[in-house]
N, C-alpha and C positions, 0 to 999 in steps of 0.2 A: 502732166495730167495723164498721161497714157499708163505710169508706172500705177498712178492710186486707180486708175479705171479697172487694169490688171488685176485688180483685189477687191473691187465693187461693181455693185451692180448699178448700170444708170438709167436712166428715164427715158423718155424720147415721145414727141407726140405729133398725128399727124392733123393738118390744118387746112382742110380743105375752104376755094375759092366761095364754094357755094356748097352748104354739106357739113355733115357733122366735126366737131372736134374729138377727136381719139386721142387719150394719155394712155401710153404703155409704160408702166408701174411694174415695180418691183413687187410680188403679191402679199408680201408683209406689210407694203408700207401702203398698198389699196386703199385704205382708210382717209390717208392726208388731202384726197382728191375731194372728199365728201365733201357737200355744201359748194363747190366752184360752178357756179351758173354756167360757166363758160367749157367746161367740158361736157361733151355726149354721153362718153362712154368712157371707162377706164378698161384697159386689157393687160394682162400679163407681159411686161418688157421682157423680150430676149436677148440676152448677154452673146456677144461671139468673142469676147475675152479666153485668152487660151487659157487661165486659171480658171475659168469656170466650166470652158464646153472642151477644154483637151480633145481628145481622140474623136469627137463628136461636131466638130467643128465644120465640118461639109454638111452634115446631117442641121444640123441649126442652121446655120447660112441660109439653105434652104428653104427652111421654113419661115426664116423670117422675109425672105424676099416673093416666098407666094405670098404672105401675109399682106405686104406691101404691095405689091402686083393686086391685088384683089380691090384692096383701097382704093387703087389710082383707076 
């Protein structure tokens, strides 16, 4: 799994106890979430895959952990 993730981009969404559902989406594929009662919000997934964020990979991490940090 970790070789195809290397080369794709994945999903991930957060589930709050009391509180919205967030799907982070690939932004080409934003569309596939339309019509799910069950999500809130669709947000752009961030990749920390080294084929995708190489040299920028502190730089992403980052952002995707205030992103997460902000949620919780």
């Amino acid at each position: 799994m970790q070789v195809w993730t290397m080369h794709n981009f994945c999903r991930y969404v957060y589930i709050a106890a009391s509180g919205p559902c967030i799907l982070f989406e690939v932004p080409a594929a934003a569309h596939l979430a339309d019509g799910f009662e069950t999500v809130d919000e669709v947000r752009p997934a961030w990749s920390a895959d080294y084929m995708v964020v190489s040299d920028r990979m502190e730089e992403i991490a980052r952002i995707f952990a205030d992103e997460v940090a902000d949620l919780v």
